[in-house]
Backbone as JSON Lines, residues from 0, in Angstrom:
{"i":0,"aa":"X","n":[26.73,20.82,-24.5],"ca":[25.42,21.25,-24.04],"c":[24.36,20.19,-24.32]}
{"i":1,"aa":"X","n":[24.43,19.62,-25.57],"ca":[22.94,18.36,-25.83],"c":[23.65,17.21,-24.95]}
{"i":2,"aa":"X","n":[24.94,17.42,-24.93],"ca":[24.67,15.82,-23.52],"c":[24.49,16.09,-22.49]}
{"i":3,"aa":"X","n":[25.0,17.08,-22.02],"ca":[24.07,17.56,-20.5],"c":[22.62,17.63,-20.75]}
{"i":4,"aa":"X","n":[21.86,17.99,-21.23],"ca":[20.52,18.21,-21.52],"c":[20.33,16.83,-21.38]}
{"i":5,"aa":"X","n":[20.73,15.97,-22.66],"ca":[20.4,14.46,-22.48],"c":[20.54,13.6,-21.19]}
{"i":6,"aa":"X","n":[21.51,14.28,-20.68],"ca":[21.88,13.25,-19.59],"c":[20.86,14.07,-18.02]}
{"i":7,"aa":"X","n":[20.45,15.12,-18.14],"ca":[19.39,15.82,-17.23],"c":[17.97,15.03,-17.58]}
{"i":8,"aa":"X","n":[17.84,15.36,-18.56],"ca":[16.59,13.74,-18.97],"c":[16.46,12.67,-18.86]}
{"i":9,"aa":"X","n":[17.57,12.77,-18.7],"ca":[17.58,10.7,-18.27],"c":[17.7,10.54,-17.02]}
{"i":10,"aa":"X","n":[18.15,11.33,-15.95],"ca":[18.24,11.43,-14.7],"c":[16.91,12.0,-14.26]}
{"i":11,"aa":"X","n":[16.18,12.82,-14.81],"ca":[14.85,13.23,-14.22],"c":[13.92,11.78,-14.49]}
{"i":12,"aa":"X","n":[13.98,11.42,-15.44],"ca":[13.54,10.06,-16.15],"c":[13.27,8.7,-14.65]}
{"i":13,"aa":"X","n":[14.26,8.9,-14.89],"ca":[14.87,8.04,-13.48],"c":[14.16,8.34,-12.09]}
{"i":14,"aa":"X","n":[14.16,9.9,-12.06],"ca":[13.56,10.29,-10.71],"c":[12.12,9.79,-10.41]}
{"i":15,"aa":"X","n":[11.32,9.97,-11.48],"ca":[9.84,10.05,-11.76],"c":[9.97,8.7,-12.08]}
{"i":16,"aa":"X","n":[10.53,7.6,-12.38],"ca":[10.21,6.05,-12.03],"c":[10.77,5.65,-11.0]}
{"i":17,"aa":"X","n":[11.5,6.17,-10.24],"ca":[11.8,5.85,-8.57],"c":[10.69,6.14,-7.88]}
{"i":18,"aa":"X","n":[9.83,7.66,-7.94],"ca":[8.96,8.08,-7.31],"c":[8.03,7.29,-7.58]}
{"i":19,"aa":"X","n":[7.82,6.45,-8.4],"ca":[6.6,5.96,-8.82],"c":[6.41,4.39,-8.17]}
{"i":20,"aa":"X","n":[7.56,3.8,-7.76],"ca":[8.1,2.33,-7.68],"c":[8.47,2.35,-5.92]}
{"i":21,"aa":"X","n":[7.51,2.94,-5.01],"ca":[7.87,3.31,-3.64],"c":[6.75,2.87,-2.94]}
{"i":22,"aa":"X","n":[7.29,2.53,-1.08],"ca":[6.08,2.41,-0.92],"c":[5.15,3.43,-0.36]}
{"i":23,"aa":"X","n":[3.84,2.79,-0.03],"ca":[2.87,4.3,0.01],"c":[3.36,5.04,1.32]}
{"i":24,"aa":"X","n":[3.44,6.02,0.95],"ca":[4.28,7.18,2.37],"c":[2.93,7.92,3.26]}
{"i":25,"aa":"X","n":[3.45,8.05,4.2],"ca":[2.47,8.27,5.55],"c":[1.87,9.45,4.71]}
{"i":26,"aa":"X","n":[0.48,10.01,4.74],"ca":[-0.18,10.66,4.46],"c":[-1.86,10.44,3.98]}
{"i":27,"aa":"X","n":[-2.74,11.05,4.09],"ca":[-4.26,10.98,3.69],"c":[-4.9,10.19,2.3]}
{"i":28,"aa":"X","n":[-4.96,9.71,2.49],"ca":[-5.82,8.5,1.35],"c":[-5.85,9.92,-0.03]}
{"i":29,"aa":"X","n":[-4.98,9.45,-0.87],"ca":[-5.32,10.04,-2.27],"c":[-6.15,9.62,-3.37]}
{"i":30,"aa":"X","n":[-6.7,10.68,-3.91],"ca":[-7.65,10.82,-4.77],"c":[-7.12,9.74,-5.65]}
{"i":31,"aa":"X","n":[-8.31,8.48,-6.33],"ca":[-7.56,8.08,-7.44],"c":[-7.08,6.94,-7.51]}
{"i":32,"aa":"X","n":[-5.91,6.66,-5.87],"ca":[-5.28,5.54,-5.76],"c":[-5.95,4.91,-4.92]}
{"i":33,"aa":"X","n":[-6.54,5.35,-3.67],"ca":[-6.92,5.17,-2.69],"c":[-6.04,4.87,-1.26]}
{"i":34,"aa":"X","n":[-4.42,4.92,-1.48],"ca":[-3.73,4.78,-0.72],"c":[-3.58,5.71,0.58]}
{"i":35,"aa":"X","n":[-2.91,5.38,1.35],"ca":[-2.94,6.73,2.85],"c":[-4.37,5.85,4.1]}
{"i":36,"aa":"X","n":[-4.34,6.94,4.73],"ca":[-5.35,6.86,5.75],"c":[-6.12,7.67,5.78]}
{"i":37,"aa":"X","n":[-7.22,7.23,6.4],"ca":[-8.33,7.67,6.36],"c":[-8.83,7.77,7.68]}
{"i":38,"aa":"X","n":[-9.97,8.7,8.37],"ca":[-10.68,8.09,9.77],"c":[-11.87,8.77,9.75]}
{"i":39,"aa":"X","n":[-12.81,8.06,10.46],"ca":[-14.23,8.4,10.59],"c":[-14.32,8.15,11.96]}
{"i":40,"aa":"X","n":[-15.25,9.79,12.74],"ca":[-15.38,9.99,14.04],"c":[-16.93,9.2,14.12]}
{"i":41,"aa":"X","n":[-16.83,8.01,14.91],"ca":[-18.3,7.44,15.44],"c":[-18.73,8.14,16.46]}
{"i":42,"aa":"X","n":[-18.02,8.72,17.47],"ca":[-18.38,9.11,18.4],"c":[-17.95,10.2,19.1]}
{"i":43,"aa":"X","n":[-17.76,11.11,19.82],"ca":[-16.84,12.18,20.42],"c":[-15.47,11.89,20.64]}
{"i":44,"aa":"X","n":[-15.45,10.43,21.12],"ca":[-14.04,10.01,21.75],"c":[-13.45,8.22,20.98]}
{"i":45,"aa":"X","n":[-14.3,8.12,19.52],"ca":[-14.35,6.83,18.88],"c":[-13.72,7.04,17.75]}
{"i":46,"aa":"X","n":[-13.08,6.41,17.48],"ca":[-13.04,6.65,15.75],"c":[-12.35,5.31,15.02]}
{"i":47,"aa":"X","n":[-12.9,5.17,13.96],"ca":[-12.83,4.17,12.79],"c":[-11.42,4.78,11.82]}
{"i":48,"aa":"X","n":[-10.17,4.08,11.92],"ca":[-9.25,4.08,11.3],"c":[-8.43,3.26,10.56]}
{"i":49,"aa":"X","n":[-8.08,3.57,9.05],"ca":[-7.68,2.58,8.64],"c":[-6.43,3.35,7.87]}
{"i":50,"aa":"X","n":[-5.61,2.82,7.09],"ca":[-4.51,2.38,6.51],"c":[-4.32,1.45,5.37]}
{"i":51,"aa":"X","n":[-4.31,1.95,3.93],"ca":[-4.1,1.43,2.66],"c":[-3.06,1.57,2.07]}
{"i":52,"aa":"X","n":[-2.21,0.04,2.11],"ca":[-0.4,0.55,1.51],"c":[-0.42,-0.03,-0.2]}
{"i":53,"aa":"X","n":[0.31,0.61,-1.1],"ca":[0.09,-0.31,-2.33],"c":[1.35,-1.68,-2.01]}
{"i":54,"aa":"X","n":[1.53,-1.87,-3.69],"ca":[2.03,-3.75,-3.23],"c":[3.43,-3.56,-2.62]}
{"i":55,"aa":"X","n":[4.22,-2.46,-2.65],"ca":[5.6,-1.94,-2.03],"c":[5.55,-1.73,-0.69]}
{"i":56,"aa":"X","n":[4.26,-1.46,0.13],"ca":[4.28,-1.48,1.35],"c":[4.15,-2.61,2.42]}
{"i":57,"aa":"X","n":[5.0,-2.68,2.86],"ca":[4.69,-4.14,4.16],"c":[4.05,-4.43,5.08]}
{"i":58,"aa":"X","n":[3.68,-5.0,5.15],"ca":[2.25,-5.73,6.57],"c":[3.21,-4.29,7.78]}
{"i":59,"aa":"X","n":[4.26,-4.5,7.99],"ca":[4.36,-3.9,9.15],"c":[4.45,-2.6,9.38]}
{"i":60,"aa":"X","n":[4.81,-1.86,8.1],"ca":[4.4,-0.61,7.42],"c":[3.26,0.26,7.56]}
{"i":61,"aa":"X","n":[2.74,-0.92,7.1],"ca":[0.82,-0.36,7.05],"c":[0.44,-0.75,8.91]}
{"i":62,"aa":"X","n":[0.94,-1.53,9.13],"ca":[0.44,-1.06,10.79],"c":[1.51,-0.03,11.86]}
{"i":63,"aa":"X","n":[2.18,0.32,11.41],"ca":[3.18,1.21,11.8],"c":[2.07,2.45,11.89]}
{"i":64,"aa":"X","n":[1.84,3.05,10.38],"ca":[1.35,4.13,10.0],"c":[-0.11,4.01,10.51]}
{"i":65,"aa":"X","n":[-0.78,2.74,10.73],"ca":[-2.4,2.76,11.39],"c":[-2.06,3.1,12.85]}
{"i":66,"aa":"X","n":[-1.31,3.0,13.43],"ca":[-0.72,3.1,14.94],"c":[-0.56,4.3,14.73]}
{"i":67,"aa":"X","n":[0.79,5.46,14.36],"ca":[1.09,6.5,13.95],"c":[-0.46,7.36,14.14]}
{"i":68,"aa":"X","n":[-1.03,7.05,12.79],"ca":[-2.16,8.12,12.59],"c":[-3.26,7.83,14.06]}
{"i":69,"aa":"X","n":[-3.55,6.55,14.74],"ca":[-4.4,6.6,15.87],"c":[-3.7,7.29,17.32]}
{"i":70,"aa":"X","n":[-2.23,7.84,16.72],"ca":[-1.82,8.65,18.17],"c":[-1.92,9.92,17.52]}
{"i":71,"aa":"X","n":[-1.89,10.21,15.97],"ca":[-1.81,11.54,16.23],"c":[-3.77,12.57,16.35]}
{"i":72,"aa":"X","n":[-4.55,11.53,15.68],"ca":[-5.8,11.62,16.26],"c":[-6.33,11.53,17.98]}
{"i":73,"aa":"X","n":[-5.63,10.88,18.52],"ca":[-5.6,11.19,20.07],"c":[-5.02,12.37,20.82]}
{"i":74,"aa":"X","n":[-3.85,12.93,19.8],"ca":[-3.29,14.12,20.75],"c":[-4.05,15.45,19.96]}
{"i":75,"aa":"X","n":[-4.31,15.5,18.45],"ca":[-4.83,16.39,17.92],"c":[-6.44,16.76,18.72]}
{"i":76,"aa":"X","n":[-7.28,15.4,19.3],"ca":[-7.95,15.74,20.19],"c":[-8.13,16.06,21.64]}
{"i":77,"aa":"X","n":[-6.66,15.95,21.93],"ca":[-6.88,16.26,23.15],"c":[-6.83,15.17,24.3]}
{"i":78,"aa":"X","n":[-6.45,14.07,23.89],"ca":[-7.05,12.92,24.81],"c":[-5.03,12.64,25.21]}
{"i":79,"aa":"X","n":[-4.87,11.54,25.4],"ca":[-3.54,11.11,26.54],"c":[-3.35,9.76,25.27]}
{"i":80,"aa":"X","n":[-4.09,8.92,25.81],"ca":[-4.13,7.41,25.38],"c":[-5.14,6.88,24.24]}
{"i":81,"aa":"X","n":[-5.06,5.77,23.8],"ca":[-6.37,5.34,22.78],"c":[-6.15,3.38,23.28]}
{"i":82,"aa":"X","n":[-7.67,3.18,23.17],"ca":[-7.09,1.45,23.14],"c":[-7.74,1.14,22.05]}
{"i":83,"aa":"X","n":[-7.31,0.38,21.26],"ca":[-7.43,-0.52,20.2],"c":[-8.87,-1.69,20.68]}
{"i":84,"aa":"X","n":[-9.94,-1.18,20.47],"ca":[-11.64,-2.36,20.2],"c":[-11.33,-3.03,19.79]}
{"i":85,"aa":"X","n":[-10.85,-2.76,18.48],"ca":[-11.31,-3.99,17.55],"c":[-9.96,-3.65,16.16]}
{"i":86,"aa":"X","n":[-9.25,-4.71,15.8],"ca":[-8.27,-4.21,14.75],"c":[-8.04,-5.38,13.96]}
{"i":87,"aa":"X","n":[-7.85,-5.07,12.74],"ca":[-7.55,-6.7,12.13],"c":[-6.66,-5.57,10.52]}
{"i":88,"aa":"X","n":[-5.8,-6.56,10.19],"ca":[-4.7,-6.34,8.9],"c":[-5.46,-7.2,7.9]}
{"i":89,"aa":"X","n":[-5.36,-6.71,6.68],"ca":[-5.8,-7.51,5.18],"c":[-5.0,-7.54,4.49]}
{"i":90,"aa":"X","n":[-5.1,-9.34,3.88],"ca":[-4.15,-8.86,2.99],"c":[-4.73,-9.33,1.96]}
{"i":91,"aa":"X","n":[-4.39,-8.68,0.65],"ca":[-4.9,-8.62,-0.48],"c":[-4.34,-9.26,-1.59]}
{"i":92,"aa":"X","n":[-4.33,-10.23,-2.39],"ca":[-3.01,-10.99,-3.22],"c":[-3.97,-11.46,-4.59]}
{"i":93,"aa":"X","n":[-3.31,-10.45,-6.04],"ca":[-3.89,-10.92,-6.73],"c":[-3.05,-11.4,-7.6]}
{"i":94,"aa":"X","n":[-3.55,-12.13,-8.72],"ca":[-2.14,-12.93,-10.1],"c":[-2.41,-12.09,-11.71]}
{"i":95,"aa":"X","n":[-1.36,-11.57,-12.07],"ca":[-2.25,-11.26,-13.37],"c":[-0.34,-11.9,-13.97]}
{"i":96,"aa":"X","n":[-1.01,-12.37,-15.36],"ca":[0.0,-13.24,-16.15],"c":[0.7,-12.22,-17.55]}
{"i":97,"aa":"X","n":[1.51,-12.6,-17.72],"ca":[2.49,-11.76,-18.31],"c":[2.89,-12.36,-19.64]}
{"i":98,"aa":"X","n":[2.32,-12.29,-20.88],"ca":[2.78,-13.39,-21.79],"c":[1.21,-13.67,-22.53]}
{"i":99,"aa":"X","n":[1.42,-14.99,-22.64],"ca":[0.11,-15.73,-22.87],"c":[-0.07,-16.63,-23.8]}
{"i":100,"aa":"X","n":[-0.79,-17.21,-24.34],"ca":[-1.24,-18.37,-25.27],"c":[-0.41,-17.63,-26.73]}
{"i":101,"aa":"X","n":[0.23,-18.42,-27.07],"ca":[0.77,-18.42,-28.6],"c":[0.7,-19.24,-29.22]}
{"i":102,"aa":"X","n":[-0.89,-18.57,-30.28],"ca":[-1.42,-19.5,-31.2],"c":[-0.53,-19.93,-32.39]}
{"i":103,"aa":"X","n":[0.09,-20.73,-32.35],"ca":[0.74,-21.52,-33.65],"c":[-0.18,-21.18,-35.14]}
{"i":104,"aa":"X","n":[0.97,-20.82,-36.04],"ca":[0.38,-21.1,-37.27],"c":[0.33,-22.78,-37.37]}
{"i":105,"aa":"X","n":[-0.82,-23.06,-38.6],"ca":[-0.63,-24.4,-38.8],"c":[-0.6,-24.56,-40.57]}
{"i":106,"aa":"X","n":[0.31,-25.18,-40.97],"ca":[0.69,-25.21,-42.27],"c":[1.45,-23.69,-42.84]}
{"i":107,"aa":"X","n":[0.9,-23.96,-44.19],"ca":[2.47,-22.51,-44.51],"c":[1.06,-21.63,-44.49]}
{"i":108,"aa":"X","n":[1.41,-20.24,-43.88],"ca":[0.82,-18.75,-43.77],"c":[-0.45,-19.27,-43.45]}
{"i":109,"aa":"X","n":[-1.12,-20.27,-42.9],"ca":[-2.52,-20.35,-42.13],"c":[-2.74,-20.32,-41.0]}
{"i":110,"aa":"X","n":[-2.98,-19.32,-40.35],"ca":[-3.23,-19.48,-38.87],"c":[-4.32,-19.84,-38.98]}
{"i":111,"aa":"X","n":[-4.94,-20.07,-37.59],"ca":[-5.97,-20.89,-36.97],"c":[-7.21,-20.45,-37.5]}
{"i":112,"aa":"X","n":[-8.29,-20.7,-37.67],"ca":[-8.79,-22.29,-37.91],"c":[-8.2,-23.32,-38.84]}
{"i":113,"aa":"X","n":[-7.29,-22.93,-39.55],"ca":[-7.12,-23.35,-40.77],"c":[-6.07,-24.32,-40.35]}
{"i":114,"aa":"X","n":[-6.35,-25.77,-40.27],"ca":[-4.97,-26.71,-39.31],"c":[-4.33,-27.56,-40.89]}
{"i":115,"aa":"X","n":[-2.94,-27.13,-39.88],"ca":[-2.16,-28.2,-41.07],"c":[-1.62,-29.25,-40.47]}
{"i":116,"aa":"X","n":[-0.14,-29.53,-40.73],"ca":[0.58,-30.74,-40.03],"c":[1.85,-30.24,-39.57]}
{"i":117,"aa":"X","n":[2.83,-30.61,-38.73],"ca":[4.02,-30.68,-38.03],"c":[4.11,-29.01,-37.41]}
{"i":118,"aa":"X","n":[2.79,-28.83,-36.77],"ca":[3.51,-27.37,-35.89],"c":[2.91,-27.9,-34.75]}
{"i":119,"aa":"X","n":[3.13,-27.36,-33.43],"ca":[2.86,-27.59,-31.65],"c":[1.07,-26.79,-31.89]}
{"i":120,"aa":"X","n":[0.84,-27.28,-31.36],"ca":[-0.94,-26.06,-30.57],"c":[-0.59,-25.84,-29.12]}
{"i":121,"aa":"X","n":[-0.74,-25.0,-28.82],"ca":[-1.07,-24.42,-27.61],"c":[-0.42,-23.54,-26.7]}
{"i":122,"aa":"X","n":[-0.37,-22.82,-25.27],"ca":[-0.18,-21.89,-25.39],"c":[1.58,-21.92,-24.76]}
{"i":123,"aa":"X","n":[2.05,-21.09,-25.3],"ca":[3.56,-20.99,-24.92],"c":[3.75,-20.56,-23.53]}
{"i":124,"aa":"X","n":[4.99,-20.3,-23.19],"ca":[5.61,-20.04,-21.8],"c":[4.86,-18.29,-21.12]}
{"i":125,"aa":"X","n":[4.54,-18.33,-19.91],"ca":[4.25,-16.97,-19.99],"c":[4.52,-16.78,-18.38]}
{"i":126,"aa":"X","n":[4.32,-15.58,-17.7],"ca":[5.26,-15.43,-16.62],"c":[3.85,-14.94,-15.88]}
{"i":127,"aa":"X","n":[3.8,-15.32,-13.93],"ca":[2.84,-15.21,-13.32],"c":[3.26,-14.2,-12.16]}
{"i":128,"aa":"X","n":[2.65,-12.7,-12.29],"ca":[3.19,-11.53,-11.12],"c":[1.88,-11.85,-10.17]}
{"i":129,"aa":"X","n":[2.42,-11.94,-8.93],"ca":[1.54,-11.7,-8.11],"c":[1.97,-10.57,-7.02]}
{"i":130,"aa":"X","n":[0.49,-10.05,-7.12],"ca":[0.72,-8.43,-6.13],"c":[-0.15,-8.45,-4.67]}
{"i":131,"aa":"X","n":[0.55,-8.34,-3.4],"ca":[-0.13,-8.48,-2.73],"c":[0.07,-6.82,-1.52]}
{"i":132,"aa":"X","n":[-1.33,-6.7,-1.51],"ca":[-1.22,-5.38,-0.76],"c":[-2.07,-5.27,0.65]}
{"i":133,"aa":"X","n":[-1.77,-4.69,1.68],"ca":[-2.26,-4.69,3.24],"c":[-3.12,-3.43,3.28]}
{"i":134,"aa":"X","n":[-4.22,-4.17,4.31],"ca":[-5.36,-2.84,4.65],"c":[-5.54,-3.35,6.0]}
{"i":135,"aa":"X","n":[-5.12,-1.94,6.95],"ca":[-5.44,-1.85,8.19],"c":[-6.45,-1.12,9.19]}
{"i":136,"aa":"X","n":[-6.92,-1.5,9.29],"ca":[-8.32,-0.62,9.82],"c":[-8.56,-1.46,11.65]}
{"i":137,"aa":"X","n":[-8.55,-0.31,12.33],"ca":[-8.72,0.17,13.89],"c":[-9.48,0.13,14.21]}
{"i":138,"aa":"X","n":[-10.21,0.15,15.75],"ca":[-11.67,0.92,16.08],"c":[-11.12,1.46,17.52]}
{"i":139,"aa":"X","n":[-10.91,2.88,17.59],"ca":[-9.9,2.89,18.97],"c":[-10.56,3.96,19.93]}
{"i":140,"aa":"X","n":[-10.94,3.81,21.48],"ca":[-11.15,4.41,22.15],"c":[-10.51,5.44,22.89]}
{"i":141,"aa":"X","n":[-10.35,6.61,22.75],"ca":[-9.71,8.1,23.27],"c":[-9.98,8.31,24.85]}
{"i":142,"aa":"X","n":[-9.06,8.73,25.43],"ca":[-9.11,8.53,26.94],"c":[-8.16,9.54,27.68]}
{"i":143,"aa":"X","n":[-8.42,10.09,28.64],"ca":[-7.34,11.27,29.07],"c":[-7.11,9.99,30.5]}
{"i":144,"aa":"X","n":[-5.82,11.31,30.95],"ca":[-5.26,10.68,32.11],"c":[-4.07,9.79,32.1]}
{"i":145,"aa":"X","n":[-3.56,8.48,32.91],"ca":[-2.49,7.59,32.81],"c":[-3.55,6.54,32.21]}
{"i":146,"aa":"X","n":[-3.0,5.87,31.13],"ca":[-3.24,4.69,30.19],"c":[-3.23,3.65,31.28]}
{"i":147,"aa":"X","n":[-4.58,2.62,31.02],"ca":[-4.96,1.75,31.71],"c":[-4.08,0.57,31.49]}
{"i":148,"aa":"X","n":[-3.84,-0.16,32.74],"ca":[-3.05,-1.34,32.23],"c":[-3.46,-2.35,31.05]}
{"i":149,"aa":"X","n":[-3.74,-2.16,30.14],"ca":[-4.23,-3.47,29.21],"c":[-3.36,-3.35,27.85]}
{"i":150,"aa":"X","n":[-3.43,-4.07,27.72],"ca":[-1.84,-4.63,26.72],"c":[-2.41,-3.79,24.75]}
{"i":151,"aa":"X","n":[-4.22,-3.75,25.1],"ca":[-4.56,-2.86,24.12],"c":[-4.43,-1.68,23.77]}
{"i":152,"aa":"X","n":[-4.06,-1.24,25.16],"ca":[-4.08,0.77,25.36],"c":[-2.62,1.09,25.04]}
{"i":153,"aa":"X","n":[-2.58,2.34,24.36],"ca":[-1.67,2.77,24.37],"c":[-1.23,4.34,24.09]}
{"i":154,"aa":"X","n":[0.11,4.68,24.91],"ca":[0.37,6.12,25.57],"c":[0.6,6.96,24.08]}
{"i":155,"aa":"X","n":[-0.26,7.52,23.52],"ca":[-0.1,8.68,22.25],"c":[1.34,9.48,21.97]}
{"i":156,"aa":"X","n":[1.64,9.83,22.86],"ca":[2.92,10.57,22.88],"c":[4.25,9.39,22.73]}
{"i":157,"aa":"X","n":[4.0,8.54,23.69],"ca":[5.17,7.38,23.25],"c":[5.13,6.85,21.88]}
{"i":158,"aa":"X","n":[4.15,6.51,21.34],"ca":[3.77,5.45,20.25],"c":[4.67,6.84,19.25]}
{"i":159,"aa":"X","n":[3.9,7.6,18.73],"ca":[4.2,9.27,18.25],"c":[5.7,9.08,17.9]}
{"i":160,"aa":"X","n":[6.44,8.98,19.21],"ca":[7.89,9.71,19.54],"c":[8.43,8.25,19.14]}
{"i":161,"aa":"X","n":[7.99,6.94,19.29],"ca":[8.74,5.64,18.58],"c":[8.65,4.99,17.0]}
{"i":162,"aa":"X","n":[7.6,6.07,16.82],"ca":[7.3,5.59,15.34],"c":[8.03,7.12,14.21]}
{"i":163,"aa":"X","n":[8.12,7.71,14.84],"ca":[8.3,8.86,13.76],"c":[9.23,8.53,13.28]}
{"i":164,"aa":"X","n":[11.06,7.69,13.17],"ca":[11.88,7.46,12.9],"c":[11.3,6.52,11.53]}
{"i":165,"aa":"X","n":[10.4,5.85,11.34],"ca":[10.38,5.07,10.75],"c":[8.99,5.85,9.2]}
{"i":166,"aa":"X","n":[8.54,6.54,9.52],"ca":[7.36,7.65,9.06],"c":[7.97,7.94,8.08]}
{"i":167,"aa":"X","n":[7.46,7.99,6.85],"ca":[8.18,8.74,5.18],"c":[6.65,9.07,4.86]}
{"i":168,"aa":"X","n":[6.74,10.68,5.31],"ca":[5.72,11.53,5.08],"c":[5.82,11.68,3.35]}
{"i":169,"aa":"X","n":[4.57,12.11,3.01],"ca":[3.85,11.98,1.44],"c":[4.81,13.78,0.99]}
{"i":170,"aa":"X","n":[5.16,13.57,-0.35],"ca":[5.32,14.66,-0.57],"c":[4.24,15.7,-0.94]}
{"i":171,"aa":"X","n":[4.25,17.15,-0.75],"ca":[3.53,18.16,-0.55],"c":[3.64,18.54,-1.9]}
């Protein structure tokens, strides 16, 4: 019985650092992290949309899911098509270092200021993570009818029905 128990803990253990080590899954900008999507209506038939993946999510990810959410805002209103105004991807890349300066003692039991003879100064080996994360933000026009020929527009229901295979909705 205590190694099953133990070994149920270590497997839940496991679960809750898998869940944690993923990338951001299709769903509404959460409290906190700021990840998901978001949209703001400019106009009756306008809207401002974006897409925040953390550093596990991929450039093509985060525009997957900015595409995704601008068809399902087109059919939830009612419209056919949306074209893409104005759209641009960010990417975000920062360094934070892992380690750091290891101040040498100098002489017997004096650390620094206090200098003696035959030890190294300065800072030892230390390791450099860099995290880089994508922000996608839209500006897309809503439109009923057959989608205009322009390589910007595009059919809500198709986009919808080609992207859902790829969609890892947020858990509830």
């Amino acid at each position: 019985m205590k190694k099953t128990l133990s070994t149920l803990l270590a497997l839940g253990s496991l679960a809750v650092l898998g869940a944690c080590a993923s990338s951001t899954p299709y769903g509404p900008t959460a409290e906190g992290n700021g990840y998901g999507f978001s949209e703001q209506q400019i106009e009756s038939n306008r809207y401002r949309v974006t897409f925040r993946g953390n550093s596990l999510t991929s450039r093509e990810q985060v525009e997957n899911y900015l595409l995704y959410r601008a068809a399902e805002l087109t059919l939830m209103n009612g419209y056919d098509y949306f074209t893409m105004v104005k759209d641009d991807t960010e990417k975000s890349t920062s360094y934070r270092s892992i380690g750091g300066p290891d101040y040498a003692y100098y002489g017997r039991g004096r650390p620094f200021p206090y200098y003696g003879y035959g030890f190294g100064w300065g800072p030892s080996d230390f390791d450099v993570r860099e995290t880089t994360r994508y922000s996608a933000i839209a500006y897309i026009l809503l439109g009923k009818g057959t989608k205009p020929n322009d390589p910007a527009s595009y059919n809500a229901a198709e986009v919808q029905q080609n992207l859902r295979p790829t969609v890892v909705l947020q858990p509830r």
